[in-house]
Every structure is written in C-alpha cells, then in structure tokens.
LUMLO-319633 format. One record per residue: residue in one letter; x, y, z of N, C-alpha, C, CB in turn. Coordinates in steps of 0.02 Angstrom, whole numbers, plus 50000, padded with zeros to 5 digits. Glycine has a CB too. Example, Ala and Ser with C-alpha at 12.3 -4.5 7.8 and 13.67 -1.06 7.14 Angstrom:
A506604971650390506154977550390506604983550390505654977650452
S506424988850354506844994750357506455000250394507044997050286
//
This chain:
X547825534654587548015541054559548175545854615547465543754515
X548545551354601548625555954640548275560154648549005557854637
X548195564054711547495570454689548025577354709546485570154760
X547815582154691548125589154727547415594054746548735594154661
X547675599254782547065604454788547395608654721546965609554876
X547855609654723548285615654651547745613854590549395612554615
X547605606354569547265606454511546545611054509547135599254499
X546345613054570545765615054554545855627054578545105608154616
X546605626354585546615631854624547075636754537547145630154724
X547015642654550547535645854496548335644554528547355655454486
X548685643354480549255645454479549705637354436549455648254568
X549615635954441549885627954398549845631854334549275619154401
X550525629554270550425631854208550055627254176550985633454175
X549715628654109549305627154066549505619654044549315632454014
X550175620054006550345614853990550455609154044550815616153958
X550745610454101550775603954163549925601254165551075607954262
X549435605754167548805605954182548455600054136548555613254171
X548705603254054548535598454002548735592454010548745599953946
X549335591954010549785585654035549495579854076550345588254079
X549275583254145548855578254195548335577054164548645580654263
X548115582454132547005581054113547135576854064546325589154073
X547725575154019547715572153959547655564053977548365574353918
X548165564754028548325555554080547715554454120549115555354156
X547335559554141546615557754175546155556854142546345561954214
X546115559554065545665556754016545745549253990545695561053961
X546375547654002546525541153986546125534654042547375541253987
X546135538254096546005534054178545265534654158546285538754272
X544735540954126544255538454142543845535954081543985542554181
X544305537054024544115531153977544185523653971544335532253933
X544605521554047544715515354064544095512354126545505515454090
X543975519454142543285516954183542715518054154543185520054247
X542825522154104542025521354059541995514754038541915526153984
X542425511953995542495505953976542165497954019543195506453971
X542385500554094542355494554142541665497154168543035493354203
X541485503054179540835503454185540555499854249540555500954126
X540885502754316540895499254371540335501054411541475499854404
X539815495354435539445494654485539465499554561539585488254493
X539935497554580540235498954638540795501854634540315494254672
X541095508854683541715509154678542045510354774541835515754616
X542675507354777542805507954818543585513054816542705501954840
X543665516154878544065522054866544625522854941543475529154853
X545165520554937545575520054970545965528054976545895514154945
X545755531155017545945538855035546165540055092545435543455031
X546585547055100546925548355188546405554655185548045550955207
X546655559555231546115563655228546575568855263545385561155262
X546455576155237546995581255274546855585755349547135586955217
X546525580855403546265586555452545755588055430546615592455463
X545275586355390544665587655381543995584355410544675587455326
X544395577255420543525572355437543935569355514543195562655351
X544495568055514544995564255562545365568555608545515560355523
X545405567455650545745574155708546165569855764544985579755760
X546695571855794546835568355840546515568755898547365568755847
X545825568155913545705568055971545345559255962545245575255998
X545165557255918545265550455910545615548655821544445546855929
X546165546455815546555546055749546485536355744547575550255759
X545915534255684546235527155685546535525755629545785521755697
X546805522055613547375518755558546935518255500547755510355579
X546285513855523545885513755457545115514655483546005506055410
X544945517055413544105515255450543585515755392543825521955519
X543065514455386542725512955324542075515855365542755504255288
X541705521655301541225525155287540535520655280541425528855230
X539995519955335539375519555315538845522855286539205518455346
X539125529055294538945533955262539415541155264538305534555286
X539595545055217539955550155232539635556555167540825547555230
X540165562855173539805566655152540595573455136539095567755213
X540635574855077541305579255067540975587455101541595579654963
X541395586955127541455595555158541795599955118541865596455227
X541845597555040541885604054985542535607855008541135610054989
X542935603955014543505609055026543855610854943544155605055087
X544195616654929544485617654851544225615854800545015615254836
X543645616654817543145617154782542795612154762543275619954742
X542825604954800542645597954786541835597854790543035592654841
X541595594854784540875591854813540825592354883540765584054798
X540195593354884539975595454957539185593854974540085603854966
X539335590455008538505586355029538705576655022537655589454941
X538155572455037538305567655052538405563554976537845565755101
X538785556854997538915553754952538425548254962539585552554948
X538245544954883538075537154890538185530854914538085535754859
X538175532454971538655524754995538105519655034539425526855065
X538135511854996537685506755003537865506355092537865499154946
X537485506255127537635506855173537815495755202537015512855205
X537385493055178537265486155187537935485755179536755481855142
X538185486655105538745483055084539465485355133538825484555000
X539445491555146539975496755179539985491055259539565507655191
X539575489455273539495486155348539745478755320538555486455389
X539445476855288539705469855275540475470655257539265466055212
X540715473855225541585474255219541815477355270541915478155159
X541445480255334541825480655387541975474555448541545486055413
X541235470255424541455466455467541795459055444540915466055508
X542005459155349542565454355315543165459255346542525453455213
X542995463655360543925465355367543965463355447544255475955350
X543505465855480543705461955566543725453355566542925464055634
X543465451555549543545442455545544225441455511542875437755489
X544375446355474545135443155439545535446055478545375444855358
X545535449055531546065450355584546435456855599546545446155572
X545725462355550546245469155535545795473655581546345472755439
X545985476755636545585480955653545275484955611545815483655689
X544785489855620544445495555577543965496655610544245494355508
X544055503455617543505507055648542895506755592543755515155669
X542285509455594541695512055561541545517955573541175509055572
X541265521655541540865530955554540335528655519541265539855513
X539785530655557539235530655521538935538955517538745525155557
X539325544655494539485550455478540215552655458539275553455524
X540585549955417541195550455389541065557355347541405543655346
X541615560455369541835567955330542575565055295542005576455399
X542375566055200542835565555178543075572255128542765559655156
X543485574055114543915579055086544125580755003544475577355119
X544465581954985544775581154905545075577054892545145585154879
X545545570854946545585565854935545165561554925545845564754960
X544735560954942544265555954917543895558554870543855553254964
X543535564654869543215566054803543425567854761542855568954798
X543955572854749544455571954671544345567354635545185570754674
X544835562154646544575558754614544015554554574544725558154628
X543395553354631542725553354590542515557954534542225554354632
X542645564254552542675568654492542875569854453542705571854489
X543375566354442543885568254399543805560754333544735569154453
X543585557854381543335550454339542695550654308543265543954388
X542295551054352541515550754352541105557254321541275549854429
X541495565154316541015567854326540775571554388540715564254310
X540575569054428540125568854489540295564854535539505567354476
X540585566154571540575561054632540045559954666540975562554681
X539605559254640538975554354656538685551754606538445557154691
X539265550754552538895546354491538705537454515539545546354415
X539145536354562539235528654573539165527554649539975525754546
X538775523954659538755519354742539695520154742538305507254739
X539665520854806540575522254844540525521154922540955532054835
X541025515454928541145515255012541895518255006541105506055057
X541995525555034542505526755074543005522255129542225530855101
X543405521055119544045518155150544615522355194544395515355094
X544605526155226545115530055281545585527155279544965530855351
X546325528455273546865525355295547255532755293547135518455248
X547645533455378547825536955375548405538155361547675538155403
X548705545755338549475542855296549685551455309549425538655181
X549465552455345549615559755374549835560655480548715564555349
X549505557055497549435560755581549775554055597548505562955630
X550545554155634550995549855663550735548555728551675552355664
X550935543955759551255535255746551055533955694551045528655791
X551245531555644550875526055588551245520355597550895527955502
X550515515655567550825509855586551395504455529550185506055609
X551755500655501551875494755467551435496755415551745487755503
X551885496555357551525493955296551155487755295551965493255248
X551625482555330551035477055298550515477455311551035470955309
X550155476355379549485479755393549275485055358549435481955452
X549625489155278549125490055245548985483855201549205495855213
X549405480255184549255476055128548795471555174549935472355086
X548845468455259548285463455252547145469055255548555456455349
X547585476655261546865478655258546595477655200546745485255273
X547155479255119546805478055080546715472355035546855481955059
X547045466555073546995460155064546135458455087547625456555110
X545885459955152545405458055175544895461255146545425458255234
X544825470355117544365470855068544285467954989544355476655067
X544705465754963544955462254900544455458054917545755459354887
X544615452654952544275447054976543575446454979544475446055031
X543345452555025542595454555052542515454754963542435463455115
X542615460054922542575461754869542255455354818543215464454858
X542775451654821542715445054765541965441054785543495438454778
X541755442254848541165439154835540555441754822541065436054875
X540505448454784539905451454756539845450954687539855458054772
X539335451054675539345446854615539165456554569538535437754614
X539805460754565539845465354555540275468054494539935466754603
X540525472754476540825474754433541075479054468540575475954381
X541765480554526541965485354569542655487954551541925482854635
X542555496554559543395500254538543585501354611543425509454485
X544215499354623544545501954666545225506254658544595497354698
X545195512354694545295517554700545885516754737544795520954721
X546335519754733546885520554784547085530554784547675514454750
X547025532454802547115542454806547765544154834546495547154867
X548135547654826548685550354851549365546854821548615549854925
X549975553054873550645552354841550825555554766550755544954838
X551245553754749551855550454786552235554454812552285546554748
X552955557754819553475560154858553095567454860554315559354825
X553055570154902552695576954920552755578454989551945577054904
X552945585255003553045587955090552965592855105553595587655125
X552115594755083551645601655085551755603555166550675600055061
X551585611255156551695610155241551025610255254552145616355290
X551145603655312550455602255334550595603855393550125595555325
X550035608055448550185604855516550445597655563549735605755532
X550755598955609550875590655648550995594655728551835584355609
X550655589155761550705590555839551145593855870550755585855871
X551805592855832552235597155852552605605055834552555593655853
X552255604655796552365611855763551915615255747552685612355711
X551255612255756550695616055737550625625555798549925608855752
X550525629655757550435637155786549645634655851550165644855695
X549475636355900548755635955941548285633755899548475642655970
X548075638555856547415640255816547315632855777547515647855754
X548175631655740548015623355710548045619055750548445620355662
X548365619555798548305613255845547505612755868548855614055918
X547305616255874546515615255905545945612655841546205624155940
X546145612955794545895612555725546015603055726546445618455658
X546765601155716546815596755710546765590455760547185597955686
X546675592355836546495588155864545775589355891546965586855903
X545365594855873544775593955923544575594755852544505599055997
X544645595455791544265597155741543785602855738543995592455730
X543955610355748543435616455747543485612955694543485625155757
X542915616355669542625618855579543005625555582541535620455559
X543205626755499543565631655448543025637155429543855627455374
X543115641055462542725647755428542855647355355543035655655455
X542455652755322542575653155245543265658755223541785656255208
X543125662755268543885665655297544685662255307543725667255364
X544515656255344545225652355375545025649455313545345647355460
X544695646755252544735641855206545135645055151544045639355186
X544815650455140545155654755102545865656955125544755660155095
X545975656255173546815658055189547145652555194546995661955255
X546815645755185547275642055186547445641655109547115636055223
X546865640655070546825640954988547555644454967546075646254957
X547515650854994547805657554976548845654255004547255666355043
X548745652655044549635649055080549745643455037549665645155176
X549325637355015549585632954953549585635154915549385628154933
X549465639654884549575643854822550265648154811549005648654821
X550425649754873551105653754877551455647054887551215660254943
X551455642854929551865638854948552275636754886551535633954983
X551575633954828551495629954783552105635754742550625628154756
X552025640354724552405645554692553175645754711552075652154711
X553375647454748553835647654807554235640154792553355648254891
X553855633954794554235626854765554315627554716553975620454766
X554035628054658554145629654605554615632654589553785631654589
X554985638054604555415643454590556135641254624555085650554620
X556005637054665556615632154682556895638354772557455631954583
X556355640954778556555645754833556065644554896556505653854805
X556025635754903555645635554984556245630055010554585631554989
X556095628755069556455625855117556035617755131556485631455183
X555395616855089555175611055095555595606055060554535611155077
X555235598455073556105595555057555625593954982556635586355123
X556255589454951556215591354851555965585454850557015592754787
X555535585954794555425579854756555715571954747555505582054710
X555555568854747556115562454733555955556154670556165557854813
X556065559454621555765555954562556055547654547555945561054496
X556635550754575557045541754590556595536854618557725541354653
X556365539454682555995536854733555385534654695555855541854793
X555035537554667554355538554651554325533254595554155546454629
X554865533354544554935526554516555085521554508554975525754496
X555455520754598555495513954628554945511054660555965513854674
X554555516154687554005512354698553445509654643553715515954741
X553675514754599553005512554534553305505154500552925520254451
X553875505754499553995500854469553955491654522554725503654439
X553955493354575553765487854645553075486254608553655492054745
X552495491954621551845491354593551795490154530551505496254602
X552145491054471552055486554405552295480654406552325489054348
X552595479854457552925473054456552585466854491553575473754488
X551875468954530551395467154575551935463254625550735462454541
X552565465054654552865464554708552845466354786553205466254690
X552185467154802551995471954870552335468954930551115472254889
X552405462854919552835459154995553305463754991553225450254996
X553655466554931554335470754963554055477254996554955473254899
X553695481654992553525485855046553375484555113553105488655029
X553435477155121553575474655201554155477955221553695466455213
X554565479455200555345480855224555375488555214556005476555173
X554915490755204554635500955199554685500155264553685505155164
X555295504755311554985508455356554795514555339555305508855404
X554335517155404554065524555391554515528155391553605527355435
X555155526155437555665532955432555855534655365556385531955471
X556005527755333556245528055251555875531055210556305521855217
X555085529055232554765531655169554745539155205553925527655141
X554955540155242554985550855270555375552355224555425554555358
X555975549455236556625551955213556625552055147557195548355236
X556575548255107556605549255035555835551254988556935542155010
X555415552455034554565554655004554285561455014553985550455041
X554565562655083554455568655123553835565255154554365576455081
X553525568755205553275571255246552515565255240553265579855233
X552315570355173551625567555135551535559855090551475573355080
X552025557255096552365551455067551885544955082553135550655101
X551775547155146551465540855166550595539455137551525541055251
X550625545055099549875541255061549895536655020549465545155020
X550635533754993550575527654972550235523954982550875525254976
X550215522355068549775518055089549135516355046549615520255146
X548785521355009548145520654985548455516554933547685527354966
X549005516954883549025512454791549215507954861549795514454691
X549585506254910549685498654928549055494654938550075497954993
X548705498754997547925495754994547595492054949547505500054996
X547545497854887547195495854819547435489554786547295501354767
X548235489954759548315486054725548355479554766548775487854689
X548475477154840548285471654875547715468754882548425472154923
X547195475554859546395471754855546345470954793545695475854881
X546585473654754546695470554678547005462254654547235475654646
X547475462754689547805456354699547305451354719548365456854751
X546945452254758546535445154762546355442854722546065444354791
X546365445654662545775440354598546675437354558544925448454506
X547055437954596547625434854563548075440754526547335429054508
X548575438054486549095441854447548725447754409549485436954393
X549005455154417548865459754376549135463754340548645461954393
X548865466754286549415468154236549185476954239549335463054144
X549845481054227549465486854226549525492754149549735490354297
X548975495354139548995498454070549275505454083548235498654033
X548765511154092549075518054097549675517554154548465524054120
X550225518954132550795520154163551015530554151551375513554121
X550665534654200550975539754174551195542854255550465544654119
X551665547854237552045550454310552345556554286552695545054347
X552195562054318552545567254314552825570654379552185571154280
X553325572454385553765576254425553735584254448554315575354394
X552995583654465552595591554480552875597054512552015591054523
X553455599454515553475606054563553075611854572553955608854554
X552585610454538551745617254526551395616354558551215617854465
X551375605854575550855605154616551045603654694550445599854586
X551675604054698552195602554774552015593954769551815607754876
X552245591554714552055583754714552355578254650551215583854708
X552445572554676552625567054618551875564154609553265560154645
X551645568854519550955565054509550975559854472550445568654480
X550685553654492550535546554459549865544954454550845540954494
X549855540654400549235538554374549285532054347548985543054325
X548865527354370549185518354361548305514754354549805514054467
X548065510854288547565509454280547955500754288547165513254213
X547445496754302547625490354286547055485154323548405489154310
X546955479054272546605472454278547065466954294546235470654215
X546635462254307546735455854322546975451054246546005453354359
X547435448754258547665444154205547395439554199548195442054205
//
C-alpha cells in the first residue's frame, strides 16, 4: 500500500479521504481475516532513521522505534528480536548484503501503515525491513527482488501465519531534500542526522501542506503524476511478472515516476517474498490518482494460489 503524511495532516478533501479509508477498510478486513502472527514490513524511510553519513541499500530492524513524525506512533515497536536476526542472517547466506540496527528509527512509512491496518502499530510482533528508495546511488532492481526473494524464503520456514507489507509509491515527486540541492540547515539534517525541533517539525508539516495545495491547483513546478505509469506497473504486479522490472532502470523509473518513485522498491520486495510460496493471485485492486496527496495511491491485497 501506499502511505502519505497528507492523510493524517488537514487539507486533502473529504471525499478523496473517504475514497482511500473506504480501500483501506477493505486491506484491513483482509488482514483481520488472515489474522497474522507475524508481520513483516518492507519500508524506505524519509531522512528520519537513515542519513547519508552511512546510507545502506537495505537493512533489517532488531529492534526499532517510530519517532512519531505526522503524527504516527512514537516509542518502540514489537519486534521478535530472535526472529529479526535469524532473517538477517537467511538473507546474508543467500548472497544479499544487509546491514542490521539494533536501534532502527522508523518513520510514517513504516508505521502508517501498521495503523492503518492494525489499529496500533504495536498490535503485532513486526521486523522492519529498510530499503532505501529515496538517497541516490540506488542500486538495480533486481537486487530488490533477490532481497525479497531471500526473506520469502527465510519466511517459509516458520511455522507462522506472516503479512508482508510492502509501503510506498507509486509516481510521486514531493520535494524532498537531495545532496545536491539541499539549503545548509537540510544538508546537515540529512547526512549527519540532527534531530527536528518541534518547531522545524512543524514547518516542515506546514510546507507539505502548501506544497500539497499548490499541486493540487495545477500551479507547482513539481513534475505530474503518471497514472499511465502507475498502471503499468500495477498491472506487471497483477500479473506476478517481476523478472520484467529487471529491465527498470532508475533513470526510467525517475523519468516517468518522479523523484519519489523509487519506493516501489518496497511492492517489488514484498511481492518477491510473496512469490516464494509459488503463484499469486491478487484481490483488492484499488488506485487512485491523488493530486491532494502529491501522489499515485495504490492498494494491492493478495495470497498464494
């Protein structure tokens, strides 16, 4: 699923609002249903837990803890710590690097969603999954599919009932800081990681909110939506076709996603660790074409055939 900060901020209209909560009531009546043990949660993270003064591609939470940004959860999460270590070290034997934190700071990407499912994002044991899809070089898609080939894998041998999560996307190009354009104040933010006064939090709150307005009204300079795009890829992913995102370059997915695009990475992750239990079929199919939320929102439930 996709997450935004807008869902939790004013300014999105009522009806778009209904619209999403209506397709997210659907997602978590598909997880009430499955009633999962374990959940695992394939998320990027915005400059909040990850900084470039060390940036890795992936990395998995032994323990972590949301820093409540837009109003998310704040304090630590449930995460089995045994199990979080044991799928770090199925994913190094299968040949994928990955770092570990054994103090992971995660964001509204990762907890949105718990909340938005659960309630509480600490309704359910959760190992956090990092993949970054924001701070360049990035690497090859496929190396996401063999990361989430190798948790799939780790996965299948617990004798569990586990949701996996994929967060972010699709076509979206919020302005985020980047090394090269960042003003001092963000550059020092994003590579040494200060902490956000309640002041700088609130002013950032306060700039996606205009931003968010400003896209909307068809009067910003960020680049547009790409709904074409957004349902070529959905349709790759209903089609459980992921070998073809071997042939995704990053420039491509810039160019036709924008900027923020690359959180795909997380539904590739997911549905490749999904894929291990074989062919999958998918049920909630919903997608809307957000200019409220500066985003292409999707929402994709699906089992094993």
């Amino acid at each position: 699923m996709s997450h935004s900060p807008l869902l939790n901020l004013p300014g999105p209209s009522r009806d778009l609002l209904d619209d999403i909560e209506g397709a997210i009531a659907q997602a978590r009546a598909f997880v009430d249903d499955y009633d999962p043990e374990l959940v695992v949660v394939f998320s990027p993270d915005h400059y909040n837990g990850f900084f470039y003064r060390a940036m890795p591609p992936f990395c998995i939470g032994l323990s972590a803890s949301g820093v409540g940004d837009y109003g998310t959860h704040s304090g630590p999460l449930p995460v089995p710590q045994d199990l979080a270590e044991q799928c770090a070290e199925a994913v190094l034997d299968a040949g994928v690097d990955v770092a570990i934190s054994a103090s992971m700071d995660v964001d509204h990407g990762t907890v949105q969603p718990l909340e938005k499912l659960f309630g509480d994002a600490t309704a359910r044991p959760v190992i956090p999954v990092f993949v970054n899809g924001v701070a360049v070089p990035l690497g090859p898609l496929h190396r996401i599919r063999a990361l989430g080939t190798a948790v799939g894998t780790y996965l299948a041998t617990l004798d569990k009932r586990v949701l996996i999560i994929g967060s972010g996307g699709l076509s979206h190009s919020p302005p985020v800081p980047t090394l090269a354009t960042a003003p001092p104040a963000a550059l020092e933010r994003i590579v040494h990681g200060r902490p956000m006064t309640p002041e700088q939090r609130q002013a950032r709150q306060t700039a996606v909110m205009e931003a968010a307005r400003s896209f909307a009204a068809g009067e910003s300079d960020l680049q547009p939506l790409n709904p074409t795009w957004d349902q070529r890829f959905l349709e790759i992913v209903d089609g459980g076709r992921l070998d073809e995102f071997d042939q995704w370059s990053n420039s491509f997915v810039l160019y036709e996603g924008g900027s923020s695009a690359h959180e795909i990475r997380t539904w590739i992750a997911a549905f490749a660790a999904l894929g291990t239990a074989g062919e999958y079929r998918t049920g909630l199919r919903y997608y809307k074409q957000a200019e409220e939320l500066i985003a292409g929102f999707a929402i994709r439930t699906a089992m094993p055939t």
